[in-house]
VMD Tcl script that draws the C-alpha trace (Angstrom):
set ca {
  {34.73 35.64 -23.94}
  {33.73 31.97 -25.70}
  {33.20 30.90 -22.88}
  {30.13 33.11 -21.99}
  {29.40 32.81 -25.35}
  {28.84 29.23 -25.40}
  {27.44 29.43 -22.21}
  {24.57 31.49 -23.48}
  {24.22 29.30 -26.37}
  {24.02 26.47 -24.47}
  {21.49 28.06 -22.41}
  {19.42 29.55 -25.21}
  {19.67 26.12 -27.23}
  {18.50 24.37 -23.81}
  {15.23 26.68 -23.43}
  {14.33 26.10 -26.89}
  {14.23 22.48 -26.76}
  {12.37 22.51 -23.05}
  {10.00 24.98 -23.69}
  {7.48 23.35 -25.16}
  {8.05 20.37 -22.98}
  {7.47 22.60 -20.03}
  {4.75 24.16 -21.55}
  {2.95 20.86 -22.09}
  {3.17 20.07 -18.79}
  {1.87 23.38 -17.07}
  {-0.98 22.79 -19.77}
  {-1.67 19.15 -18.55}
  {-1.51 20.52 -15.13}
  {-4.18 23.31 -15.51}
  {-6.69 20.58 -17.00}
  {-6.52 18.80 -14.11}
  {-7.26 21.74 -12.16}
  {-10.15 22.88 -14.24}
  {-11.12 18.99 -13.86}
  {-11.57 18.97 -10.71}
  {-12.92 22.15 -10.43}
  {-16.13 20.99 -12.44}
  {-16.85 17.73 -10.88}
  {-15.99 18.45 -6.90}
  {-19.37 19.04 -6.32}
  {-19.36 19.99 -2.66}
  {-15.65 21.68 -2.79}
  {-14.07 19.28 -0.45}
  {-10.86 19.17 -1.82}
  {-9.48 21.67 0.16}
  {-11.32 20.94 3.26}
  {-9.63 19.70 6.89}
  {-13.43 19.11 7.52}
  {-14.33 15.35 8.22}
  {-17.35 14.46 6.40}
  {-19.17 12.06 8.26}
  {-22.14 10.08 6.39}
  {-24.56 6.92 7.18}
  {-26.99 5.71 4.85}
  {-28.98 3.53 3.78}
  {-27.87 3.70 -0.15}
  {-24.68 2.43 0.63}
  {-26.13 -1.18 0.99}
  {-27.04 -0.86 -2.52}
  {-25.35 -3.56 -4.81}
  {-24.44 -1.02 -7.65}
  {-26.53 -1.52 -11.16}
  {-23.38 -1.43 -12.73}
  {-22.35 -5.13 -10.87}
  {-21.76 -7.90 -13.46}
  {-20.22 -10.39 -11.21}
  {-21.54 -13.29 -8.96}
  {-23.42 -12.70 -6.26}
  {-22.11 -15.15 -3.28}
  {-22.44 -12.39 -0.83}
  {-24.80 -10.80 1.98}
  {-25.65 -7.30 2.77}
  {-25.48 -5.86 6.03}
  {-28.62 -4.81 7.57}
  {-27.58 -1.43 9.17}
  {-25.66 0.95 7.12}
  {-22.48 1.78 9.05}
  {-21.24 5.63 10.20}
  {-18.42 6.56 8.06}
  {-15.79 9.21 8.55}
  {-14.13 10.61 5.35}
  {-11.77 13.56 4.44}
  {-9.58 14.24 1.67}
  {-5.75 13.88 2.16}
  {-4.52 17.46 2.91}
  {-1.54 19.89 1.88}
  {0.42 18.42 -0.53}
  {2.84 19.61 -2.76}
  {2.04 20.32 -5.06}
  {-1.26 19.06 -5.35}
  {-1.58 19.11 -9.19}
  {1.35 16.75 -10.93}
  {2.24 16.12 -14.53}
  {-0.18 13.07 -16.03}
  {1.96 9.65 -16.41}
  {1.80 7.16 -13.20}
  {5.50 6.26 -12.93}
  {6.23 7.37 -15.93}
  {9.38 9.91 -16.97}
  {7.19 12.99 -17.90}
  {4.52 12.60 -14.43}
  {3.20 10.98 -11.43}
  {0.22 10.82 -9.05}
  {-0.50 10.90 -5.69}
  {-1.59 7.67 -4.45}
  {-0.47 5.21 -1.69}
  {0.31 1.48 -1.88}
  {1.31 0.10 1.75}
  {-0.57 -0.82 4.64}
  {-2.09 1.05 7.43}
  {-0.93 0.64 11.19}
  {-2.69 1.92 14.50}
  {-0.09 3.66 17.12}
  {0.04 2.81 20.67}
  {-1.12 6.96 20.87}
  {-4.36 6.03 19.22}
  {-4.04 7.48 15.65}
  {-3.91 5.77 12.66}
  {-0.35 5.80 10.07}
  {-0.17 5.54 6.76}
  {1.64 6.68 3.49}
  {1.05 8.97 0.35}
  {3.41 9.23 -2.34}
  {3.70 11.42 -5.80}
  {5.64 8.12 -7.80}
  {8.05 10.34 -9.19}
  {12.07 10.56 -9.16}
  {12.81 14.01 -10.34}
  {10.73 16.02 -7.84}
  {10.17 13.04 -5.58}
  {7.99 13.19 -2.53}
  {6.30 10.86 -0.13}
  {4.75 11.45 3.08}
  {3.76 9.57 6.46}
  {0.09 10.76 7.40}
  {-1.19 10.78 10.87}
  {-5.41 10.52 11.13}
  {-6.19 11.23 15.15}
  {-10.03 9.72 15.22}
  {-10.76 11.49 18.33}
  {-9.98 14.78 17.51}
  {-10.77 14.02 13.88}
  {-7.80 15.83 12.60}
  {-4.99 15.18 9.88}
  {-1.29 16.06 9.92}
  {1.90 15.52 7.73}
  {3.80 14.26 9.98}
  {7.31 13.48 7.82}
  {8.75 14.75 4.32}
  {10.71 12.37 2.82}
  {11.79 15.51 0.18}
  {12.90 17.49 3.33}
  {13.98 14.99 5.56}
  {16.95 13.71 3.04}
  {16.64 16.96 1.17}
  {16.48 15.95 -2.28}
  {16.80 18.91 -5.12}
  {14.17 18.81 -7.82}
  {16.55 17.79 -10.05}
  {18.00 15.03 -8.12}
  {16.83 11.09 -8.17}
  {15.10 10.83 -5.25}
  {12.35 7.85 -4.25}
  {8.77 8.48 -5.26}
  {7.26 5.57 -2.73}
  {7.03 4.54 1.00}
  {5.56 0.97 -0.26}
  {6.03 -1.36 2.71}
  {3.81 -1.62 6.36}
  {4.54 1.14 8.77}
  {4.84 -0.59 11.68}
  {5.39 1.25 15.14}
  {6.11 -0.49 18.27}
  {5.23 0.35 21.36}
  {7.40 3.54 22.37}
  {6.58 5.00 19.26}
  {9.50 4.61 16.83}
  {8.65 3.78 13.41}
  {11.42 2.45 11.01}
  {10.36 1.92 7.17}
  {12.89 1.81 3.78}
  {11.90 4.01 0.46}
  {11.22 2.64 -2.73}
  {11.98 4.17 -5.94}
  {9.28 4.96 -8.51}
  {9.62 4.76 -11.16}
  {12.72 2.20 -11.58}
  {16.07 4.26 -12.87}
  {16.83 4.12 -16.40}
  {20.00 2.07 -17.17}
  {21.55 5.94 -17.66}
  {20.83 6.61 -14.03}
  {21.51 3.29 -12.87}
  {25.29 3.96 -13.67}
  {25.18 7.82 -13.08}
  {22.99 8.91 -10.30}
  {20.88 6.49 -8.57}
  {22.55 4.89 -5.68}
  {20.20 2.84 -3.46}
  {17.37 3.67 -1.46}
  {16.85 4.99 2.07}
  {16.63 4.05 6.31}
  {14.64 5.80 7.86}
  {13.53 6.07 11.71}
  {10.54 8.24 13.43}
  {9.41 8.41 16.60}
  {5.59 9.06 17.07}
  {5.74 10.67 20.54}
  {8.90 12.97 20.15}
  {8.58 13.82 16.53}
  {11.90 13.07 16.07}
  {13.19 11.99 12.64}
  {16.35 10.79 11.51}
  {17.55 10.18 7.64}
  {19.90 7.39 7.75}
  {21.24 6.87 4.56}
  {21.33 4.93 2.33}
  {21.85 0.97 3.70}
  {22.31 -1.55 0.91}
  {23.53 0.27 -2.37}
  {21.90 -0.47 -5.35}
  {19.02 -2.06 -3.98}
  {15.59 -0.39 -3.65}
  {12.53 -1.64 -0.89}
  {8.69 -2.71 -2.09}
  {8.44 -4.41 1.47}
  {9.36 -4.05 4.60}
  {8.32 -5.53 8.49}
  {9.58 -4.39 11.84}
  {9.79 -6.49 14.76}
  {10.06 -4.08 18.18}
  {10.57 -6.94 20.80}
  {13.94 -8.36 18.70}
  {14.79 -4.87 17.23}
  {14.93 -6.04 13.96}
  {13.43 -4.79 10.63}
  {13.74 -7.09 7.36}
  {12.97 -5.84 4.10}
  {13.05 -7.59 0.85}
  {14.29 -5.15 -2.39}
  {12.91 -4.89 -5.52}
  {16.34 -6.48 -7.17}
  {15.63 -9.41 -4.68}
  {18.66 -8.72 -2.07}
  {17.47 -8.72 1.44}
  {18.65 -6.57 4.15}
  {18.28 -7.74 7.69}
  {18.80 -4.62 10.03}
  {19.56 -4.26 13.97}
  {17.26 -1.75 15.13}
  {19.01 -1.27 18.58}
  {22.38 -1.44 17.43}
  {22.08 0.36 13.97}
  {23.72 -2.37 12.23}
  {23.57 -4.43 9.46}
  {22.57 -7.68 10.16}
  {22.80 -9.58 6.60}
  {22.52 -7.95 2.80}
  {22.61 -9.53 -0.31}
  {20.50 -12.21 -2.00}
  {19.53 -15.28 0.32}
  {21.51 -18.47 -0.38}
  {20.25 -21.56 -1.90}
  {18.72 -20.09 -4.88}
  {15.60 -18.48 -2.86}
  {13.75 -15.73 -4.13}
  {11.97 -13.63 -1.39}
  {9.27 -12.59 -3.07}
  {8.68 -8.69 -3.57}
  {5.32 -8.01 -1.96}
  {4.88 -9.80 1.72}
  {6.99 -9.73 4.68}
  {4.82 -12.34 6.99}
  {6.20 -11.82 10.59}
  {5.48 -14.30 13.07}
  {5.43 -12.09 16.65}
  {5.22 -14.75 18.80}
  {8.42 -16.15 17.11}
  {10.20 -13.81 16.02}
  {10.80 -15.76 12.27}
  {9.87 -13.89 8.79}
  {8.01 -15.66 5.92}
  {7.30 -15.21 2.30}
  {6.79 -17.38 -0.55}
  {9.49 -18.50 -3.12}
  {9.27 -16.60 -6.57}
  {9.11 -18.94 -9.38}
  {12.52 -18.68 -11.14}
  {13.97 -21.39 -13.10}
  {17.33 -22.51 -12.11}
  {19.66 -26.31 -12.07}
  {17.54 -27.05 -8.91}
  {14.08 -26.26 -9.87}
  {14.26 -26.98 -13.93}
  {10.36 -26.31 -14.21}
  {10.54 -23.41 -11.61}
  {9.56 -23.24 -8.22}
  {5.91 -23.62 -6.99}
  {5.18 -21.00 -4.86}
  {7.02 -22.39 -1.44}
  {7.08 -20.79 2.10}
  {10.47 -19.62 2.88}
  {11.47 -18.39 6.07}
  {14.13 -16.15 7.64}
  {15.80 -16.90 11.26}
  {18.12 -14.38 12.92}
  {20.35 -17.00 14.81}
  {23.24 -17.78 11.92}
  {21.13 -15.43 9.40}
  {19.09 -18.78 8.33}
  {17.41 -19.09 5.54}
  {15.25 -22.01 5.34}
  {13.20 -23.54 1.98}
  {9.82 -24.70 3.63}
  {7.91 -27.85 2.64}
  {4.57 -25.90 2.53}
  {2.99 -23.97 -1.10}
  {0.43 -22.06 -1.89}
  {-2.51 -23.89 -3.07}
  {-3.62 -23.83 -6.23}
  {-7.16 -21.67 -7.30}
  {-9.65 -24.41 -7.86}
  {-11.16 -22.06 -10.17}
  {-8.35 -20.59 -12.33}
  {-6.02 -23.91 -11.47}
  {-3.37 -21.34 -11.18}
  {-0.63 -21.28 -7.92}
  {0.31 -17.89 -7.14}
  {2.76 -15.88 -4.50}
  {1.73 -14.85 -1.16}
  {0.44 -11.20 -1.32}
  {-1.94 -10.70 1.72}
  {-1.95 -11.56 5.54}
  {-3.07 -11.58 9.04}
  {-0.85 -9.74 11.10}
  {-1.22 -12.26 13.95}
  {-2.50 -15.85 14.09}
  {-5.66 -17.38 14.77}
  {-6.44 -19.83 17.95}
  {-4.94 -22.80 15.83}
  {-2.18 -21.43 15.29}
  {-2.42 -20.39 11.38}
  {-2.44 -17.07 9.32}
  {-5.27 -16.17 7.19}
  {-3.87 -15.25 3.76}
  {-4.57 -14.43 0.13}
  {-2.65 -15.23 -2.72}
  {-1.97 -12.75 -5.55}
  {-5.40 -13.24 -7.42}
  {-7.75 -13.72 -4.46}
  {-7.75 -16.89 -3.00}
  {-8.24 -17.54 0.97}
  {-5.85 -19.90 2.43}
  {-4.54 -20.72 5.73}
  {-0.56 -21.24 6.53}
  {0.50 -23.02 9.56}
  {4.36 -22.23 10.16}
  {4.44 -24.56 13.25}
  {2.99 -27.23 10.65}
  {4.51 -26.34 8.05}
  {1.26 -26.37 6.24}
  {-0.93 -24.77 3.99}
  {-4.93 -25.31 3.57}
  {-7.04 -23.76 0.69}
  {-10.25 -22.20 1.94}
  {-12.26 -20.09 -0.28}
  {-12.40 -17.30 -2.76}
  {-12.37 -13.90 -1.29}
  {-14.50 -11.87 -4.14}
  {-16.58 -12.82 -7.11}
  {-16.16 -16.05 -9.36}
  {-12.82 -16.10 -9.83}
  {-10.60 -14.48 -6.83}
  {-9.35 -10.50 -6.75}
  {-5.60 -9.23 -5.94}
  {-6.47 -7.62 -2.47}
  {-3.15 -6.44 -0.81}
  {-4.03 -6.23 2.60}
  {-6.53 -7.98 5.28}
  {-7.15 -8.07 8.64}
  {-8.58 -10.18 11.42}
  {-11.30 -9.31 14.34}
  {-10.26 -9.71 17.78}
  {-11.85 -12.54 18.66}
  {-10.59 -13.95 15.51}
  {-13.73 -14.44 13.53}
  {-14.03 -12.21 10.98}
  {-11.68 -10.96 8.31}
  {-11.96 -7.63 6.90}
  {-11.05 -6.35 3.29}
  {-11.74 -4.81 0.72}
  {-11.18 -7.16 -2.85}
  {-9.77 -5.69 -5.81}
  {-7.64 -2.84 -5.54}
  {-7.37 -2.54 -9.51}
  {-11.09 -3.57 -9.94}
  {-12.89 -0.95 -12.05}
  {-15.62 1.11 -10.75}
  {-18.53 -1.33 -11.57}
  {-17.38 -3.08 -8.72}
  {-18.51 -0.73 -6.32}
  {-15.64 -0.44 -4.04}
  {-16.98 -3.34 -1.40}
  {-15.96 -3.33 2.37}
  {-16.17 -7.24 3.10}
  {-16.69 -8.71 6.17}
  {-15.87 -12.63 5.77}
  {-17.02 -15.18 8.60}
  {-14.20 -17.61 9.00}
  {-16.59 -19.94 10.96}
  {-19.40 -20.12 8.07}
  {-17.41 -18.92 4.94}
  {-20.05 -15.97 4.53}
  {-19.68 -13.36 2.87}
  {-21.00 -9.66 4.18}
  {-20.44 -6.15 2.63}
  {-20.94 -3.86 4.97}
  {-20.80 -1.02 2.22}
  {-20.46 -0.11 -1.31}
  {-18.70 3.03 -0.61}
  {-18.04 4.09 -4.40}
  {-21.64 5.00 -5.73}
  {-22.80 6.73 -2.71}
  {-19.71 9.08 -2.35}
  {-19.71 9.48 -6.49}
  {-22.72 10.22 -6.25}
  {-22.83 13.12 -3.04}
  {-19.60 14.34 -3.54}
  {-18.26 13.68 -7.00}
  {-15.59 11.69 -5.54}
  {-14.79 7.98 -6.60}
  {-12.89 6.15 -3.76}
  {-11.22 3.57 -5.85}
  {-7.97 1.48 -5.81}
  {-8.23 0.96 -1.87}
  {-5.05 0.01 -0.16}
  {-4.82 -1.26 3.61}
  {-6.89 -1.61 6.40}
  {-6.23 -1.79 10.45}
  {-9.36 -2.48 12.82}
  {-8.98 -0.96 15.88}
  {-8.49 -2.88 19.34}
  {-12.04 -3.54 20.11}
  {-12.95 -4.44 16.35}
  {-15.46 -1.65 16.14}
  {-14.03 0.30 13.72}
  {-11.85 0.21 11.00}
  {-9.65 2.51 8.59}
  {-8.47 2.13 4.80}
  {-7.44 4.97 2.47}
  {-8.16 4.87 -1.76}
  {-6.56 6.76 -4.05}
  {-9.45 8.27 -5.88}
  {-10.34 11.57 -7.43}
  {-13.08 13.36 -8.55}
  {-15.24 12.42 -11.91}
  {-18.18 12.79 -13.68}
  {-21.71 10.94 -12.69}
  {-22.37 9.39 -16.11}
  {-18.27 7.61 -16.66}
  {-18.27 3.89 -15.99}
  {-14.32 3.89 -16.44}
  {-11.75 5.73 -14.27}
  {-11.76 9.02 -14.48}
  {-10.30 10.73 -17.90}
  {-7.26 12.82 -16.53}
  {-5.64 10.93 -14.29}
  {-5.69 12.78 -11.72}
  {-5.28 12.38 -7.73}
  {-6.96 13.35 -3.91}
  {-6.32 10.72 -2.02}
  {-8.97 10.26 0.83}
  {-9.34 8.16 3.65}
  {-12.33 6.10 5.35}
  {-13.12 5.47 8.64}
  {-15.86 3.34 8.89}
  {-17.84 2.49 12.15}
  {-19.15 -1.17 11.86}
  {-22.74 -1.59 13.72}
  {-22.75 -3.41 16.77}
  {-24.76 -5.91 15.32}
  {-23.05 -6.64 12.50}
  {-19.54 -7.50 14.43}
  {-20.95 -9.54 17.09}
  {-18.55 -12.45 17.64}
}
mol new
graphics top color blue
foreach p $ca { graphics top sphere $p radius 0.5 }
foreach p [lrange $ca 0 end-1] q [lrange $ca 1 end] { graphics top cylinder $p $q radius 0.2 }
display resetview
């Protein structure tokens, strides 16, 4: 009989003290609704419909601008294929970016072309309690979208279970389709559920042509994965965790190759994976950590992973310094394959163009890729004939900015937006395309694909919008012939 008793006080004394926290939240929840609701102008939202748009306003340098102008405009506005990300749940989420009372939808990795033609890439809700994150599939020719993997119901997290709120590293596929990528937790565990309930983070495999997708637990306890690349022709996939352990992971065999932190004092930094294809070795950039070896702290120095012995290897080569800022910072942004001479294009954490020659073991400073100073841009790409990079600078640049889609000519250091895509789509659809994150050209270099996490705002706010609040779209923007001639 106490037992119930104290059950039902228990209970009772448990509503009383949630209520009004739940209450809060439903309320927060509704506002964004209502938000939206007054400032989606066209009601695409909810719409599978690909909007497709060319004009001439969106080679418009926005009135709003207050940096240098070092840059070109393109001559022919490109054709541009947009659409909202669709179906998920549940669209509205409690206000906070990683914090303990919300999230927001958003992405933060790179996006990958299949060998079937459609473009990958992943949105997540950056919670733990509730977590979800899913893999999107864009086809371009049938201009269609699909959910193509739950994390929540793949490893079947409860809502009131720590699950992982991000995919955060590259989702690259090889050529028969499979897909392997590690989960990422957002936000970080307390140091309560760091010794209660969090465990580690998860492996998991997907093959594009079957459909088939396998939850393979959890590899490495303890260790959660920002990073992540997969190399199909060794079978290997390396990740770097957010605690700084490494796991180096047989594809083909299902094992575990190495896990743990490197030797020799390296630290793998958290945000690039550089694989070499042709090679089959993994780079990054040492984090600066102070230690007996490096009393003043490392300087930003290529590292590199070999499979044969699990090598790890301290390069001679560093990350040059901005000439602007004269500050040296880590790796953050690469080509996925090398140029004729043999070197990546890359960008360091604030902007700066550099090229690394692993053969060399070289770096050389080249430019800066947006306005006076440099911009974080997390993810570039290179044209097929290998003149032209493609990005877009600035994925926490405010609004002023525009939103830029850069072309950058490697042979003449020249600068080209091919469009401001934030005023015109503010503007037409009450949707801001902001906070960009990857990009993938397709084969021919015609074409290319990025998605922002933006949301819908008023015409007259210069700063992001008030209730933070998230549709994440995508772009698919057709470059004109003449502006990619190589």
């Amino acid at each position: 009989m106490y037992g119930n008793y104290f059950l039902f006080l228990g209970l009772f004394t448990w509503l009383i003290v949630l209520s009004p926290y739940v209450a809060a939240q439903k309320k927060i929840v509704e506002e964004q609704r209502e938000w939206e609701e007054q400032f989606d102008k066209l009601n695409i939202r909810h719409s599978q419909d690909v909007l497709t748009d060319s004009s001439p306003d969106m080679l418009k340098i926005p009135a709003e601008y207050n940096d240098v102008i070092d840059f070109e405009m393109a001559q022919t506005p490109p054709v541009i294929d947009f659409a909202i990300v669709q179906n998920v749940e549940p669209e509205y989420l409690p206000y906070g970016l990683a914090s303990k009372t919300g999230g927001s939808w958003g992405g933060w990795g790179d996006v990958t072309k299949g060998p079937d033609g459609c473009f990958y890439f992943s949105i997540s809700n950056h919670l733990s309690y509730g977590a979800e994150s899913y893999i999107v599939r864009y086809d371009p020719k049938t201009k269609s979208q699909k959910l193509i993997v739950s994390l929540k119901n793949l490893i079947k997290w409860n809502s009131d279970e720590f699950g992982d709120g991000k995919i955060h590293g590259d989702l690259d596929i090889g050529p028969g389709g499979d897909l392997w990528s590690l989960t990422y937790f957002a936000p970080k565990p307390t140091a309560r559920e760091w010794e209660t309930v969090y465990r580690g983070s998860w492996l998991i495999h997907h093959n594009i042509f079957t459909g088939e997708t396998e939850n393979l637990g959890i590899p490495l306890e303890g260790e959660s994965w920002p990073y992540q690349a997969y190399d199909w022709e060794r079978n290997l996939l390396f990740g770097i965790g957010d605690g700084g352990k490494v796991i180096v992971y047989d594809t083909n065999d299902r094992k575990m190759l190495y896990g743990g932190h490197p030797p020799d004092g390296i630290h793998w930094y958290t945000r690039c994976v550089l694989l070499d294809r042709e090679t089959g070795i993994f780079y990054t950039t040492d984090t600066p950590v102070k230690s007996h070896m490096f009393p003043q702290g490392e300087t930003h120095r290529f590292v590199k992973y070999i499979r044969r012995n699990n090598q790890f290897i301290r390069m001679n080569a560093v990350v040059p310094k901005n000439p602007v800022t004269d500050k040296q910072t880590s790796i953050r942004a690469h080509t996925k394959r090398k140029s004729k001479d043999g070197s990546f294009w890359c960008f360091d954490f604030n902007g700066s163009i550099f090229k690394f020659y692993p053969e060399e073991d070289r770096t050389e400073y080249v430019d800066i890729n947006w306005g006076e100073k440099g911009y974080y841009t997390p993810n570039v790409c290179l044209s097929p004939g290998g003149r032209y990079l493609y990005y877009l600078p600035g994925a926490t640049m405010t609004v002023a900015y525009g939103t830029p889609v850069v072309q950058y000519d490697t042979l003449t250091k020249k600068k080209k937006v091919l469009a401001f895509i934030y005023p015109y789509y503010q503007k037409k659809y009450g949707y801001a395309p902001v906070r960009p994150f990857g990009i993938e050209l397709d084969e021919k270099g015609e074409s290319l694909l990025f998605y922002v996490n933006g949301g819908f705002k008023p015409d007259n706010s210069k700063s992001w919008y008030g209730i933070e609040v998230r549709h994440s779209g995508f772009i698919h923007l057709h470059i004109p012939e003449s502006e990619c001639q190589e």
